[in-house]
C-alpha positions as CSV (number, residue, x, y, z in Angstrom):
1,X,-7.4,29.4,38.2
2,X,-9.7,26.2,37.2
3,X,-9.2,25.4,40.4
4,X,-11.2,28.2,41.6
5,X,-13.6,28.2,38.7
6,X,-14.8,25.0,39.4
7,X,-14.5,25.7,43.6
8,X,-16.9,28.9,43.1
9,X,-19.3,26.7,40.6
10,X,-20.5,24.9,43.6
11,X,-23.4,25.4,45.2
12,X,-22.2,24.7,48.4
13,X,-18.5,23.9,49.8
14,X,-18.0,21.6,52.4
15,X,-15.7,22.4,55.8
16,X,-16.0,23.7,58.9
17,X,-18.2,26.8,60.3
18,X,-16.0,28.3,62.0
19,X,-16.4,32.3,62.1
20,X,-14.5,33.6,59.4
21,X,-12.6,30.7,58.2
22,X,-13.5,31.6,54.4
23,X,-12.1,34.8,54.9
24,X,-8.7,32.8,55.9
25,X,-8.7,30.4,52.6
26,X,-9.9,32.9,50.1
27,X,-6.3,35.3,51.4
28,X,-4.0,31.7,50.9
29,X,-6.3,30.7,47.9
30,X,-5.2,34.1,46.6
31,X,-1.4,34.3,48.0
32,X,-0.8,31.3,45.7
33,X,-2.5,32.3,43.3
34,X,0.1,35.8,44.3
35,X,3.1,33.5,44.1
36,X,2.1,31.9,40.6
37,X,1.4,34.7,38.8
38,X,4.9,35.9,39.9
39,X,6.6,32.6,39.1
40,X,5.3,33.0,35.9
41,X,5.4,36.7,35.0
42,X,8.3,37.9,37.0
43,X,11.0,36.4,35.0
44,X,9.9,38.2,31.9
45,X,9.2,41.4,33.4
46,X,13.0,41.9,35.4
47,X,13.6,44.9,33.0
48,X,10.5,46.6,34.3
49,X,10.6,48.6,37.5
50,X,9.5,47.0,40.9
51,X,6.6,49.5,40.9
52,X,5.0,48.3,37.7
53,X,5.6,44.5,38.6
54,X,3.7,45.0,42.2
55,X,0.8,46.6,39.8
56,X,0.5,43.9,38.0
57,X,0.2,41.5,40.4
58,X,-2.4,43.2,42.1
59,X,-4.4,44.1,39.6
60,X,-5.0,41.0,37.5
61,X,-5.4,38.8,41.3
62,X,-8.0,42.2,42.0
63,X,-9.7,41.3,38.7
64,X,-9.5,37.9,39.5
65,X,-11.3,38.3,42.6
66,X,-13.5,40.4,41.4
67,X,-15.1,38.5,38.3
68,X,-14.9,35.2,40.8
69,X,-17.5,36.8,43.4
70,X,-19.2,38.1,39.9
71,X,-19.3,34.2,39.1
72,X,-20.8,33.5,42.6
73,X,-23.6,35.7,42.5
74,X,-25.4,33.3,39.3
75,X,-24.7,30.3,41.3
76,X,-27.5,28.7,43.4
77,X,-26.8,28.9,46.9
78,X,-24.0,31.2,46.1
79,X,-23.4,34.9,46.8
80,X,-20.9,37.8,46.0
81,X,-19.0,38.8,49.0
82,X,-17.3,42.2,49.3
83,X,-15.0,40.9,52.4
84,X,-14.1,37.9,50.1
85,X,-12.6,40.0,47.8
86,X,-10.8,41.9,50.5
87,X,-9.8,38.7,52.0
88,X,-8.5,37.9,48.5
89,X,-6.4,41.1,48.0
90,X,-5.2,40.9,51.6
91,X,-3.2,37.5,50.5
92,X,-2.3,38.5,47.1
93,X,-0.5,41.9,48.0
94,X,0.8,40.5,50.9
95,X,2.6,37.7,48.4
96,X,3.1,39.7,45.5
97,X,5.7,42.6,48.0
98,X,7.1,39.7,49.2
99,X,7.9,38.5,45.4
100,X,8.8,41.8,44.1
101,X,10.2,43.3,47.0
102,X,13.1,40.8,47.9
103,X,15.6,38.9,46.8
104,X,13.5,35.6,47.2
105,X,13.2,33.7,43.8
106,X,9.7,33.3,43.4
């Protein structure tokens, strides 16, 4: 999560301008962040239903996202993107069913 702090504090990031690129990084930026989370929280939360773990999940990478494009939009240069934070929630989900929904160890 510093990571992507400091990542959205700059006014520019370098890489390549290829068409929708970003859209690509932000969903593995925010699968691992998916996959961390669960590392982290999963353990702790066996006893809870599958339902309410998925919720979880999503919901703090979905306020994650969302107060990171908030962040973006008082940078210079910067700007908050809806499609980022669909990009974001597109990786995050798509990690955090695979965490709660098999029998992978996270």
């Amino acid at each position: 999560m510093a990571l992507n702090v400091w990542l959205s504090h700059q006014p520019q990031l370098p890489g390549p301008s290829i068409p929708w690129i970003d859209k690509a990084e932000h969903a593995v930026f925010f699968g691992i962040l998916a996959w961390l989370l669960a590392r982290a929280w999963l353990p702790v939360l066996s006893h809870r239903p599958p339902r309410d773990r998925l919720v979880l999940l999503i919901t703090v990478s979905l306020l994650w996202a969302v107060s990171d494009e908030i962040h973006q939009s008082f940078i210079p240069g910067r700007s908050a993107d809806a499609l980022d934070v669909m990009a974001d929630m597109a990786g995050a989900v798509l990690v955090a069913t695979l965490c709660v929904g098999t029998k992978i160890k996270p």
